[in-house]
SESE-916069 format. One record per residue: residue in one letter; x, y, z of N, C-alpha, C in turn. Coordinates in steps of 0.1 Angstrom, whole numbers, padded with zeros to 4 digits, always signed. Layout:
BEGIN
AXYZXYZXYZ ...
END
This chain:
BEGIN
X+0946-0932+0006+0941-0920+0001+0932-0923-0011 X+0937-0930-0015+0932-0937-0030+0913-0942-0025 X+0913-0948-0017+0906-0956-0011+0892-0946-0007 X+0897-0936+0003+0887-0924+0006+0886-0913-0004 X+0895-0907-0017+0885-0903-0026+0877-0915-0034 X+0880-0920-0035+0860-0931-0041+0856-0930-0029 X+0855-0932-0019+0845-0932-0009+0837-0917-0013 X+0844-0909-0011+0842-0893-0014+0832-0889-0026 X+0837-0895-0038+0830-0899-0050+0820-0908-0048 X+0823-0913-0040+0807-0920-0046+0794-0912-0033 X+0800-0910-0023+0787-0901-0018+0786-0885-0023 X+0792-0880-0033+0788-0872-0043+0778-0874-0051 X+0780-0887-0054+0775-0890-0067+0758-0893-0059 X+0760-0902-0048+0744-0908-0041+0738-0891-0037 X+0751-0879-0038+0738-0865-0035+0732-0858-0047 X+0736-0866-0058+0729-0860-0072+0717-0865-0067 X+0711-0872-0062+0698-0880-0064+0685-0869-0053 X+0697-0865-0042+0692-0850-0036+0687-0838-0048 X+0699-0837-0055+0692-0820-0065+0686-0828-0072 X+0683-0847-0079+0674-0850-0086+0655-0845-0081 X+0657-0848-0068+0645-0846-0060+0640-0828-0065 X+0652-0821-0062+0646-0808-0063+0641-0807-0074 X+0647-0814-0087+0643-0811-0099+0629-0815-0101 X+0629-0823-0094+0615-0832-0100+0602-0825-0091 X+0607-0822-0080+0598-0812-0073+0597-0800-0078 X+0604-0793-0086+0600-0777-0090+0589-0778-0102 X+0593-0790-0107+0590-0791-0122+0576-0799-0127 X+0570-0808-0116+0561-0818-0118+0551-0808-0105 X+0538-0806-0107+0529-0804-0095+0521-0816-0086 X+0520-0828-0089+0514-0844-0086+0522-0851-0083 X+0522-0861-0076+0527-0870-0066+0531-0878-0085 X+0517-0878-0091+0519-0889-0101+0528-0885-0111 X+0530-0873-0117+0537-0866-0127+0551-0868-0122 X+0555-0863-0109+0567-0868-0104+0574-0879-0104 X+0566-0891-0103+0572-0904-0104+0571-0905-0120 X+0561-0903-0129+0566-0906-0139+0574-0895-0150 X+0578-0885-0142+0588-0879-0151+0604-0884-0143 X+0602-0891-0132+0617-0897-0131+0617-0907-0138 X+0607-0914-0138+0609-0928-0147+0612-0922-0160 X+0612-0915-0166+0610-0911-0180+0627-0906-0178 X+0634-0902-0169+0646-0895-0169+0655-0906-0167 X+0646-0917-0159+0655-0930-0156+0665-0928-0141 X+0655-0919-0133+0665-0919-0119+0654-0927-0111 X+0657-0941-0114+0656-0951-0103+0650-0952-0092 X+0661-0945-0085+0661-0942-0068+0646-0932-0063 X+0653-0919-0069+0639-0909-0068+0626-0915-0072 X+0627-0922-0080+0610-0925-0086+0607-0935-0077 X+0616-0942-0069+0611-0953-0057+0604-0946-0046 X+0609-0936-0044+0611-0925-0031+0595-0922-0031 X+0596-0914-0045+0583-0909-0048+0571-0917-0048 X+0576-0928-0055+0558-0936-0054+0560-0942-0037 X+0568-0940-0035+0563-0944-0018+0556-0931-0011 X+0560-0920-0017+0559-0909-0010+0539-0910-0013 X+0535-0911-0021+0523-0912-0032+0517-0916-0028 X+0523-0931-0026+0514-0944-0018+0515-0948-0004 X+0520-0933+0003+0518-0931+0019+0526-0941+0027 X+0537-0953+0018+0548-0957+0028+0562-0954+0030 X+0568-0966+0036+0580-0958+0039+0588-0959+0029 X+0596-0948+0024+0609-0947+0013+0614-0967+0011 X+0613-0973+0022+0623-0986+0020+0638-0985+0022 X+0644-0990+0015+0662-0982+0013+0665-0972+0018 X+0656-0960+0007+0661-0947+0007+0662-0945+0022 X+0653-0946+0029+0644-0942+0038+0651-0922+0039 X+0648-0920+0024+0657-0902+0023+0647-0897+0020 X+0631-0896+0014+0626-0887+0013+0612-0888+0021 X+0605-0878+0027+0594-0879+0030+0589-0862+0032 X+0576-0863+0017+0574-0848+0016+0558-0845+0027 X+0554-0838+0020+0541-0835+0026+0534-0823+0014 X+0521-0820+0019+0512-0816+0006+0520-0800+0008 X+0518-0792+0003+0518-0780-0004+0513-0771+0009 X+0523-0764+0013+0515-0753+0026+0512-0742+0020 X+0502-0737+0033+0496-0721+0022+0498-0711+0032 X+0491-0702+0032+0497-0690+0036+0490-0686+0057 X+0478-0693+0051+0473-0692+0061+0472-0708+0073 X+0475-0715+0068+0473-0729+0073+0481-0737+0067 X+0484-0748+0073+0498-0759+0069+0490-0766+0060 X+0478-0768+0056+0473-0775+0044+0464-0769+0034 X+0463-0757+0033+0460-0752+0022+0467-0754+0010 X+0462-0764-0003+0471-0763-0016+0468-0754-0026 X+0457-0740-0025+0454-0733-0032+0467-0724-0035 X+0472-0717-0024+0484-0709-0027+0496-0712-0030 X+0503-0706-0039+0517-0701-0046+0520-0720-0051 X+0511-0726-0057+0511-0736-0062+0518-0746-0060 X+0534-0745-0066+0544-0756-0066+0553-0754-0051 X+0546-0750-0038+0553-0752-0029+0556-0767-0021 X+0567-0772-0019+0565-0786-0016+0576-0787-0004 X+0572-0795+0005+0582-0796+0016+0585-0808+0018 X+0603-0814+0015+0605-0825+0016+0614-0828+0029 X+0614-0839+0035+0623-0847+0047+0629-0859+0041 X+0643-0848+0047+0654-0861+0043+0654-0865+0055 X+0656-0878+0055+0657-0891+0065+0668-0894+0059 X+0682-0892+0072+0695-0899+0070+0697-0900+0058 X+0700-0888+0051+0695-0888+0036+0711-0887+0026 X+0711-0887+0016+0727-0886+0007+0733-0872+0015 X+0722-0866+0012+0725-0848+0016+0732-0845+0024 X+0727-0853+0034+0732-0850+0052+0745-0856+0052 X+0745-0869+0044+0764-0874+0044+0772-0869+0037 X+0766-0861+0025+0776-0853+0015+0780-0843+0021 X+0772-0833+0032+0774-0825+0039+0784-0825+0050 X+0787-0833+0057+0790-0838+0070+0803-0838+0068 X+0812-0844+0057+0826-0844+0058+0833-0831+0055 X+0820-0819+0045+0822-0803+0048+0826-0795+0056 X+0819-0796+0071+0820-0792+0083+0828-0799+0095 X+0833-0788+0100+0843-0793+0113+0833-0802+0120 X+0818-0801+0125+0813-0810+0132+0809-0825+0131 X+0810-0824+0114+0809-0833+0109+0824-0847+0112 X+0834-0838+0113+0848-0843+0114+0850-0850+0129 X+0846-0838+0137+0857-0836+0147+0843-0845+0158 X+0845-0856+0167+0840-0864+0173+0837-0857+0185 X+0825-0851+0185+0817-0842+0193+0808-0851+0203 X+0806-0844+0217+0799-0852+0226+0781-0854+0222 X+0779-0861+0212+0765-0864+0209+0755-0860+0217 X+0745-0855+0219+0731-0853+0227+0717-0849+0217 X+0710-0849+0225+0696-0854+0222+0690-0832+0227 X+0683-0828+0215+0678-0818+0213+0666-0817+0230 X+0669-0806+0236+0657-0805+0251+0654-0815+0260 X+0670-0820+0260+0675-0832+0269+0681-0829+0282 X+0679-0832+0294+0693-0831+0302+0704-0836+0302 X+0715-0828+0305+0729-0835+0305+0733-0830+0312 X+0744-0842+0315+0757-0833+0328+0766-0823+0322 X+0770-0815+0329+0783-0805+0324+0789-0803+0333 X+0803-0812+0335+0815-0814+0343+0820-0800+0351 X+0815-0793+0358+0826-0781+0363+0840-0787+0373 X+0839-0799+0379+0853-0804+0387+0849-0820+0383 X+0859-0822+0384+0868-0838+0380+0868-0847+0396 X+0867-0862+0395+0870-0868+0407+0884-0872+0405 X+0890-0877+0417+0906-0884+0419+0908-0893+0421 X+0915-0898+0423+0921-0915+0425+0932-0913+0432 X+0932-0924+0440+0944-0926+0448+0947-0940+0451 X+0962-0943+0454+0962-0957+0458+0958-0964+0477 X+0954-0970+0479+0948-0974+0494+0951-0989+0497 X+0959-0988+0507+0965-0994+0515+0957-1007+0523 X+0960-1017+0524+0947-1030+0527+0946-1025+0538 X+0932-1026+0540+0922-1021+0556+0922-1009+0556 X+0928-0997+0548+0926-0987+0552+0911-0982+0544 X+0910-0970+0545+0894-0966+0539+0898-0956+0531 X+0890-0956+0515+0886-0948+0503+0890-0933+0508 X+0890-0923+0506+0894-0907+0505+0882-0906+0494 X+0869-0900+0497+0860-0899+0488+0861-0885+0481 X+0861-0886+0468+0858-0876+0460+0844-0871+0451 X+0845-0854+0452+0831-0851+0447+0831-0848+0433 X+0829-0855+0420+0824-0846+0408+0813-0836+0406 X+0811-0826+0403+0803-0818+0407+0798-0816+0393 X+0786-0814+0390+0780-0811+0377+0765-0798+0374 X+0768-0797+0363+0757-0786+0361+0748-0790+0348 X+0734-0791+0352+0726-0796+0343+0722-0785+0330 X+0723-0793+0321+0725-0780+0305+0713-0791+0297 X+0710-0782+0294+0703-0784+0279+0701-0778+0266 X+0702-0786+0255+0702-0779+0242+0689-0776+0236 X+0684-0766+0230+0673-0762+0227+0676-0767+0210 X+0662-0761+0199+0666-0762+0187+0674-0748+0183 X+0680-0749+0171+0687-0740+0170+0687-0743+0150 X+0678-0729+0141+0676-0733+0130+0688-0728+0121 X+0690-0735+0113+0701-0729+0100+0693-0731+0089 X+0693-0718+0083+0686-0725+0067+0697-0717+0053 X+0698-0722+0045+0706-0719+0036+0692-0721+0024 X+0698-0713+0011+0686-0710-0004+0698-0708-0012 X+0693-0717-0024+0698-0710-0037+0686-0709-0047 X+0691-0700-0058+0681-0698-0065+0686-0704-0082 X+0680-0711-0087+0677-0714-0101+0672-0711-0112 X+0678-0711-0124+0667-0707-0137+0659-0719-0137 X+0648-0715-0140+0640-0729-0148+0642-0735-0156 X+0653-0727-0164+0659-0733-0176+0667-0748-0176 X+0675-0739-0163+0686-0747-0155+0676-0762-0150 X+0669-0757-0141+0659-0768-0135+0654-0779-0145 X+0647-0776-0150+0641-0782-0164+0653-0792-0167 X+0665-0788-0180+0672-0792-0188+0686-0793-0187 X+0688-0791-0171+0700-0785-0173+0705-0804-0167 X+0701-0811-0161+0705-0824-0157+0717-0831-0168 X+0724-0835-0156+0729-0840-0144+0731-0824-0139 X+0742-0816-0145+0749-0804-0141+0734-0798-0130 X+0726-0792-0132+0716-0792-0122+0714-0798-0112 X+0711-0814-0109+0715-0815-0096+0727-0816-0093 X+0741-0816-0093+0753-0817-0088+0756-0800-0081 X+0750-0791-0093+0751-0778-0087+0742-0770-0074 X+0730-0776-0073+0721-0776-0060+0730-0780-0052 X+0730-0799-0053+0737-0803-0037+0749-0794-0038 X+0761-0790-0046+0771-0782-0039+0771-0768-0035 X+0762-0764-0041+0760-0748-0032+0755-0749-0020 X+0743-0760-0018+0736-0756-0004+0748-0763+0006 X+0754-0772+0001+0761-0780+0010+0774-0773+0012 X+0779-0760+0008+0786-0757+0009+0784-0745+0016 X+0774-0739+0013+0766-0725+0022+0764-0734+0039 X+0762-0740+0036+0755-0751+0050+0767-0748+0062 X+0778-0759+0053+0790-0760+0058+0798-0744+0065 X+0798-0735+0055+0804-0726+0057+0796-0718+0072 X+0787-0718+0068+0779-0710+0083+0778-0720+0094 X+0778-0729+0093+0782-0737+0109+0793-0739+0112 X+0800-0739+0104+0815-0736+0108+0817-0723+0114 X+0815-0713+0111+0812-0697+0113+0808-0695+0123 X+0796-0697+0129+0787-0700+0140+0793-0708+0152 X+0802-0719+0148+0806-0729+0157+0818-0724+0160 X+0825-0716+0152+0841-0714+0160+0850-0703+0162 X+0836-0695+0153+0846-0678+0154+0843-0671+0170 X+0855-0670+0170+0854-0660+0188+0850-0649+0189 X+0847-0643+0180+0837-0632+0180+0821-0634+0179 X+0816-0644+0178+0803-0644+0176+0794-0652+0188 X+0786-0640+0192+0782-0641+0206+0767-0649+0202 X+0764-0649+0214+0749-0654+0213+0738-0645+0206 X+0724-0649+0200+0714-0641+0200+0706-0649+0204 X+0700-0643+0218+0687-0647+0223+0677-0652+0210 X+0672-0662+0212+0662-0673+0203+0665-0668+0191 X+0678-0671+0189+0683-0672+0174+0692-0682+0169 X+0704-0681+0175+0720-0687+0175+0728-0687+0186 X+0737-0697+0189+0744-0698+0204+0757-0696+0200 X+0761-0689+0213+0776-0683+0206+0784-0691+0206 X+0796-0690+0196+0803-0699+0195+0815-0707+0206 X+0817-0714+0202+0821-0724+0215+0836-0715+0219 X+0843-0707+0210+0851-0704+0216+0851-0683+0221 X+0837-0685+0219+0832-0669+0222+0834-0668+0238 X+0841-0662+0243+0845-0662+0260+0851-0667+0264 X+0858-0679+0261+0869-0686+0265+0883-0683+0266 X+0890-0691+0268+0906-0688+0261+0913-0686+0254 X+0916-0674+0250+0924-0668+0237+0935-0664+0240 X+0947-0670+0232+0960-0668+0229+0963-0660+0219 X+0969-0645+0221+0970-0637+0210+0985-0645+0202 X+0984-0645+0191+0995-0651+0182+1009-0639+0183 X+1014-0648+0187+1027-0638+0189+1043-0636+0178 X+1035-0643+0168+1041-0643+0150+1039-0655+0144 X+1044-0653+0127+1044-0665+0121+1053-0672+0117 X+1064-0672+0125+1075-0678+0118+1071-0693+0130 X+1081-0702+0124+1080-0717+0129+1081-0717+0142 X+1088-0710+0145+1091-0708+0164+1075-0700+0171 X+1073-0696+0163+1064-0687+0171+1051-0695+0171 X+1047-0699+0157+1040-0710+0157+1036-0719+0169 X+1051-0727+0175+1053-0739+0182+1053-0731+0193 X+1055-0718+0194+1053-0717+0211+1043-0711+0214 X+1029-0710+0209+1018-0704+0204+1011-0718+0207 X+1013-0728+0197+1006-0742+0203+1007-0750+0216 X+1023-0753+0219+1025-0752+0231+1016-0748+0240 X+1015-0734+0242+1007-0727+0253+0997-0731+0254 X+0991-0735+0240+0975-0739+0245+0974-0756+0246 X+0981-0761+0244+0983-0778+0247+0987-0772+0267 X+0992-0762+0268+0998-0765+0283+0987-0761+0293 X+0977-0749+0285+0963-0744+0290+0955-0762+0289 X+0951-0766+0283+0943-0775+0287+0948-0791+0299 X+0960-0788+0290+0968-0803+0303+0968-0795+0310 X+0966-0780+0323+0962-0777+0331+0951-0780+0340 X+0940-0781+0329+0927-0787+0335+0922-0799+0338 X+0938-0804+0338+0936-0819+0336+0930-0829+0331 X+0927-0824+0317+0920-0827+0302+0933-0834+0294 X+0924-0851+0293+0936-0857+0282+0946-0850+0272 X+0953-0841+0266+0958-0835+0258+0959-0845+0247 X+0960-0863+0248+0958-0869+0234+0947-0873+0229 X+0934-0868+0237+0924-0868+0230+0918-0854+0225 X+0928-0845+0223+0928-0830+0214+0927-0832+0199 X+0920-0818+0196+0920-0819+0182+0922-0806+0175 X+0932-0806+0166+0933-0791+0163+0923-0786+0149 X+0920-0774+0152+0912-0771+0144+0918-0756+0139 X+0922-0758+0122+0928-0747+0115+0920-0739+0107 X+0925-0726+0107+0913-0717+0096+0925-0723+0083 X+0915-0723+0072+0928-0726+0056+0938-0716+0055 X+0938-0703+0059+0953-0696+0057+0961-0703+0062 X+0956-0705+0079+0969-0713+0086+0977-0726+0084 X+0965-0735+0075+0964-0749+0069+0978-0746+0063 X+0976-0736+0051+0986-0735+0042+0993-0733+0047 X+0997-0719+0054+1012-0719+0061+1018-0732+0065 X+1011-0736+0072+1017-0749+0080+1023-0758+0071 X+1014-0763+0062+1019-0770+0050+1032-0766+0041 X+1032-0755+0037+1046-0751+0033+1054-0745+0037 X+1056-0744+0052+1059-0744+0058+1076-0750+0058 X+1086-0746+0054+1103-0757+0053+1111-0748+0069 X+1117-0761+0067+1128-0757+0080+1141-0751+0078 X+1148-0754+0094+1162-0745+0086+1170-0758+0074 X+1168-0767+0072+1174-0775+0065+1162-0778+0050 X+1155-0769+0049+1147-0769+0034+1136-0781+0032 X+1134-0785+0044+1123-0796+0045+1114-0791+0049 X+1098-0798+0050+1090-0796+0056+1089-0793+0074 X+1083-0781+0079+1087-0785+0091+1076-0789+0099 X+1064-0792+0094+1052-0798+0099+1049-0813+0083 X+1058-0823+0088+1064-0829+0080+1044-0843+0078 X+1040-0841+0091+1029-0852+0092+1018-0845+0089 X+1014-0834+0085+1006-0825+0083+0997-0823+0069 X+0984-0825+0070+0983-0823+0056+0966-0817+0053 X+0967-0811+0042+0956-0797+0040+0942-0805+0043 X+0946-0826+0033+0929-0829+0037+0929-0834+0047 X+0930-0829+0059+0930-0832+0074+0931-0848+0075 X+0938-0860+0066+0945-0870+0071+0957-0868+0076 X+0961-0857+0077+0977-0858+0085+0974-0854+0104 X+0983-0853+0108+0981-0853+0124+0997-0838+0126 X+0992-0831+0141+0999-0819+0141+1002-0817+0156 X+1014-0824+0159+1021-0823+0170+1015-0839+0172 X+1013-0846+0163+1003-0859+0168+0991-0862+0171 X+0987-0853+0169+0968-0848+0172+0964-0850+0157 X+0953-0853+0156+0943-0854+0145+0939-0834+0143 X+0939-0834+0128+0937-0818+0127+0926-0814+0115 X+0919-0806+0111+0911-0804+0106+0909-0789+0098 X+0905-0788+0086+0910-0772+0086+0895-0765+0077 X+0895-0756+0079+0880-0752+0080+0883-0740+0068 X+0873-0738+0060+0880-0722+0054+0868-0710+0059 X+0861-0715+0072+0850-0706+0074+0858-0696+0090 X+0869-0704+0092+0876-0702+0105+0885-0688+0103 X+0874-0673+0104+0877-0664+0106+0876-0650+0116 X+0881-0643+0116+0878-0632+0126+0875-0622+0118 X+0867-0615+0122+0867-0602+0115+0864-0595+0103 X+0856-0610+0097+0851-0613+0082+0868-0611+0072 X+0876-0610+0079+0891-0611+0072+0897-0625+0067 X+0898-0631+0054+0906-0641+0052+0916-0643+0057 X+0923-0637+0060+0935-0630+0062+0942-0634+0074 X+0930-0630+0090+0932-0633+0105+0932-0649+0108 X+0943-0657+0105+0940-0670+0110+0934-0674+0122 X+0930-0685+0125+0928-0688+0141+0934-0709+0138 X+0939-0709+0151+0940-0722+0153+0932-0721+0166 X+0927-0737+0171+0917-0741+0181+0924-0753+0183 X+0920-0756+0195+0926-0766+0202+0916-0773+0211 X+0908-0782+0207+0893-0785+0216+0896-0801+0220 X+0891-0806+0236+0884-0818+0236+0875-0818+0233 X+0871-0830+0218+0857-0827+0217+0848-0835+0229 X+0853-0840+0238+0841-0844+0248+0837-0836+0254 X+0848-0824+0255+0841-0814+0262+0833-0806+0260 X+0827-0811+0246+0815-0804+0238+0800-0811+0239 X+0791-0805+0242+0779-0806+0237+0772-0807+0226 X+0770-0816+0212+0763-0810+0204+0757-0818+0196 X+0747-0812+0192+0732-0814+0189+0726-0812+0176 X+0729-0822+0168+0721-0819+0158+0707-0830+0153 X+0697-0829+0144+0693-0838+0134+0702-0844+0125 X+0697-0855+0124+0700-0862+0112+0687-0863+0097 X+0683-0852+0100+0676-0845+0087+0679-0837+0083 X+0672-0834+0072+0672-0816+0065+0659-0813+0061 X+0655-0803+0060+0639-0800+0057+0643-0794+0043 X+0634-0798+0031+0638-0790+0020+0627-0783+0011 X+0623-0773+0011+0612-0765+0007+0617-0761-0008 X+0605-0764-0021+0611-0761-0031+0597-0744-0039 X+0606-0738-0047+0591-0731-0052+0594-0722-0062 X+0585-0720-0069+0586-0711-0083+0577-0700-0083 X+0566-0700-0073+0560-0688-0073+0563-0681-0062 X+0571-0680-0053+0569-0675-0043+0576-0656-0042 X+0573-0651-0035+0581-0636-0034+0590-0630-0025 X+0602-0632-0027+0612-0631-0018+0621-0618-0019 X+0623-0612-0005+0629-0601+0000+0641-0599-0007 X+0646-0593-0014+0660-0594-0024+0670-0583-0011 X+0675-0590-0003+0685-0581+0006+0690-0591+0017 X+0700-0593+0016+0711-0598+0024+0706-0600+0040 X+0702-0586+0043+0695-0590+0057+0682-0582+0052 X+0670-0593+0054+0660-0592+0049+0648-0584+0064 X+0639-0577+0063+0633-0574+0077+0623-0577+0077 X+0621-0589+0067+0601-0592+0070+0597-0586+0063 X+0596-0575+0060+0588-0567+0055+0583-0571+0037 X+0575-0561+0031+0576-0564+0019+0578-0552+0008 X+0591-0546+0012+0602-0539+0004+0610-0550-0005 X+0612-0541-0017+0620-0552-0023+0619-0563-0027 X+0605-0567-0028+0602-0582-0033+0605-0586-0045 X+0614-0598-0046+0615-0602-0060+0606-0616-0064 X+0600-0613-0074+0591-0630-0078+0598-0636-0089 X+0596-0649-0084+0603-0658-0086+0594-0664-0101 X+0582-0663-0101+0578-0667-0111+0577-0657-0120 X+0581-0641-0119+0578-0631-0132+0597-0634-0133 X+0605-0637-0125+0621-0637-0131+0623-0655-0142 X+0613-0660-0134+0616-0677-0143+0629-0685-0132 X+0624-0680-0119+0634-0689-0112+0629-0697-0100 X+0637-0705-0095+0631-0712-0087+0634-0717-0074 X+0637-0714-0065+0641-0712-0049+0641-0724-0046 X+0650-0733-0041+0653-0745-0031+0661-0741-0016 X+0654-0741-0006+0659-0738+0007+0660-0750+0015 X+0670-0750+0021+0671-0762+0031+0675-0759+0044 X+0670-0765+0052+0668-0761+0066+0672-0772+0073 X+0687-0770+0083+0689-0778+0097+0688-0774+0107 X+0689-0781+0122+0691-0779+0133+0699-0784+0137 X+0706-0772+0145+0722-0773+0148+0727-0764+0162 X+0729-0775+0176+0732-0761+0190+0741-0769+0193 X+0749-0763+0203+0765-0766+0210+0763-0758+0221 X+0773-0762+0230+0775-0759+0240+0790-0765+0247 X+0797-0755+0254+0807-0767+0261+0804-0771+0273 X+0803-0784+0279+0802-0791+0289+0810-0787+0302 X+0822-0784+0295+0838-0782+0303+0841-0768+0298 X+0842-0763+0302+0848-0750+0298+0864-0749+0296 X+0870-0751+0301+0889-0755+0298+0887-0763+0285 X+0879-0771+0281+0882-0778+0269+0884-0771+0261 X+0887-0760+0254+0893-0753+0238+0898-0741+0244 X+0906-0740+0234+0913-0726+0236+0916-0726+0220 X+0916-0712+0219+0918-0708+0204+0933-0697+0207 X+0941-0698+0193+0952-0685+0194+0944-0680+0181 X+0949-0669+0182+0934-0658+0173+0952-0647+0167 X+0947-0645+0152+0954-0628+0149+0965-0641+0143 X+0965-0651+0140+0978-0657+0130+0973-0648+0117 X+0983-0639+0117+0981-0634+0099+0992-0635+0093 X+0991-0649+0085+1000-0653+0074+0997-0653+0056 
END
């Protein structure tokens, strides 16, 4: 344990060098002013990034940042408008690994694929049998359905004082990378596992356990619990799906229950179990999410029970990061385009950092997950 918080810590620490970038981006308008206000600050790394960025090669090391000029309003290279807008590419960047141990997909060992790719998706299984010398094979059919993942955008914003931006360093970047990385996390988690959340045509794909198999929770005491998991360990070994290559996936109400959880003899009764998902639950590798809700209720637990082979999914290994101080932004939760409501960012003294992934799923297998839904502990 000892071992994996420094690992932990120290890719915290390589994502300061992420909110260093924003800073140096809100704050400098020139490729040149940039590099030499990190020199001047003494961040190393960024000021390598940047004069590569400057002098048109590759990061080297970093290989984390790669911006481009200033977009405008009417064309992707106009630098006349809203001045300090700047768009940077992380390449396999601190961001993306500070991120990753946030989210369930980041954890849980998903069937990898390639964004507007073909793939197979298993609907029947082949067999085996034993065959007798000279006799002949009994041929079996796997049967498959060709799927593919489209892009699928997520963007998360926070917004900053200038003040903050400016002078607020280190506390400045450590607070960027953990809000966006934490907004990030929380909505793909959200997106990826709540059973309520359907598709929207060329928006978001519904989530993997949106139509599938649901086990209503039939209490929370320890018994009920175990015969609640049960059922869906007995739904998937139905489908004749490894059950030890399962992975359980907990919303944090149920985490906790579980965890303190004592028996009739005052002990633990999920004794191998543990909140930072190094423990294992029924023997399975487990994971616990705090985005894992129904109903926008803290309250409604859900436990999940997935092969992740039986998943599809598809991300980048970048982030797009747009920084800006003049720009005029829709102040409302669900924004319509429009321009009601506009708040500016340069008459308030603040400064917008948005970061943008691509992120689609799909299941391959359909028996692969079952969710029990309505644990309210």
């Amino acid at each position: 344990m000892e071992a994996t918080s420094e690992f932990g810590l120290a890719k915290a620490k390589r994502a300061l060098d992420f909110g260093r970038m924003c800073q140096i981006m809100a704050i400098a308008r020139d490729p040149v002013s940039q590099v030499s206000l990190a020199r001047k600050r003494s961040w190393g790394r960024v000021a390598e990034a940047l004069e590569s960025i400057a002098d048109g090669r590759q990061p080297g090391e970093l290989d984390a940042f790669r911006a481009r000029a200033a977009v405008g309003a009417g064309t992707s290279y106009d630098a006349s408008w809203a001045g300090p807008l700047t768009a940077a590419r992380i390449l396999a960047s601190e961001f993306v690994d500070f991120l990753r141990p946030l989210h369930v997909a980041g954890r849980v060992p998903f069937r990898q694929v390639d964004f507007n790719v073909k793939f197979a998706g298993a609907t029947s299984g082949t067999s085996a049998a034993f065959v007798g010398e000279g006799m002949p094979l009994a041929l079996t059919r796997q049967d498959f359905a060709s799927l593919t993942l489209g892009y699928a955008k997520l963007q998360a914003m926070t917004l900053q004082t200038d003040e903050l931006i400016r002078f607020g360093s280190p506390n400045a970047a450590a607070t960027i990378s953990a809000d966006l990385a934490n907004a990030c996390a929380y909505a793909l988690d959200y997106a990826l596992l709540n059973p309520d959340k359907s598709a929207v045509a060329d928006v978001s794909p519904a989530s993997l356990t949106n139509g599938g198999q649901q086990i209503a929770s039939s209490g929370t005491t320890i018994a009920n619990l175990v015969a609640d998991m049960k059922s869906a360990l007995r739904y998937i070994d139905s489908a004749g799906i490894p059950v030890s290559q399962c992975w359980w996936i907990l919303s944090q109400s149920v985490a906790i229950h579980l965890a303190t959880a004592l028996g009739s003899t005052s002990v633990p009764a999920f004794a191998d179990f543990a909140l930072d998902g190094s423990g294992r639950l029924f023997g399975l590798p487990a994971v616990v999410s705090g985005a894992l809700i129904t109903g926008n209720s803290p309250t409604e637990g859900l436990i999940v029970l997935v092969h992740p082979d039986s998943v599809a999914y598809a991300s980048d290994q970048t982030a797009d990061i747009e920084v800006s101080s003049e720009a005029a932004l829709e102040a409302s939760d669900v924004p319509s385009g429009g321009a009601q409501s506009l708040r500016s960012l340069w008459q308030q003294n603040e400064t917008a950092i948005k970061v943008t992934r691509y992120a689609n799923w799909i299941m391959r297998r359909s028996h692969g997950i079952v969710c029990i839904r309505g644990v309210n502990v």
